[in-house]
Legacy VTK file of the C-alpha trace (Angstrom):
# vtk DataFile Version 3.0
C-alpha trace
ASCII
DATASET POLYDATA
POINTS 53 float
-6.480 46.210 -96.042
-5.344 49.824 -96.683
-6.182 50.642 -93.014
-3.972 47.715 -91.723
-0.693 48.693 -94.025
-1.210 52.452 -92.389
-1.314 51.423 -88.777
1.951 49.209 -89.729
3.915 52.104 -91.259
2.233 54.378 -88.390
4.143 51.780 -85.839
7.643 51.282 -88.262
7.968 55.098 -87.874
7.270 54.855 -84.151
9.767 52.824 -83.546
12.259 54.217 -86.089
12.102 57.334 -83.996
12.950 55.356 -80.859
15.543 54.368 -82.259
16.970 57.057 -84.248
16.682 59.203 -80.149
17.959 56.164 -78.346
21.094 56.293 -81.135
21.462 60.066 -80.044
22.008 59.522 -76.394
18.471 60.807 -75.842
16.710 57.763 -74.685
17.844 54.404 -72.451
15.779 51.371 -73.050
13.178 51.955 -70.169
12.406 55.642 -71.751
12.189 54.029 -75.072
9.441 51.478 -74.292
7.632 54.121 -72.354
7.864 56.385 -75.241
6.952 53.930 -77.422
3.937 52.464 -75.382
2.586 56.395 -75.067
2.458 57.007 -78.193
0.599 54.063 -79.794
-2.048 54.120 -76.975
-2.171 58.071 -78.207
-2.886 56.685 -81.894
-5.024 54.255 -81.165
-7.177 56.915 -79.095
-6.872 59.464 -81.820
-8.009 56.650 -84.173
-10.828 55.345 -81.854
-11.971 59.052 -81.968
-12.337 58.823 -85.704
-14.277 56.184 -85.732
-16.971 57.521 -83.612
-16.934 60.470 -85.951
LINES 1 54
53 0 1 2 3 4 5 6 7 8 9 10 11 12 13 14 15 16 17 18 19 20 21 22 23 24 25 26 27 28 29 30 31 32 33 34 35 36 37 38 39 40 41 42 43 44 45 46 47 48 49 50 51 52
């Protein structure tokens, strides 16, 4: 259960940051969902990784 409130918070923060770039001029919507997509496929391989350790 612990595991599954992490990963959420992991992905709030994710996406707060998105946002928080997009709100700076920094990102349009395209870059944000690319953003976005690259880094949860690079947490989900870092946490993948972990598990085979």
């Amino acid at each position: 259960m612990k595991g599954n409130i992490s990963k959420d918070q992991h992905v709030l923060s994710l996406i707060q940051k998105a946002y928080d770039k997009g709100q700076q001029g920094n990102m349009d919507t395209d870059k944000m969902i690319d953003w976005l997509k690259q880094e949860l496929q690079n947490g989900f391989s870092l946490n993948q990784s972990e598990k085979a350790l």
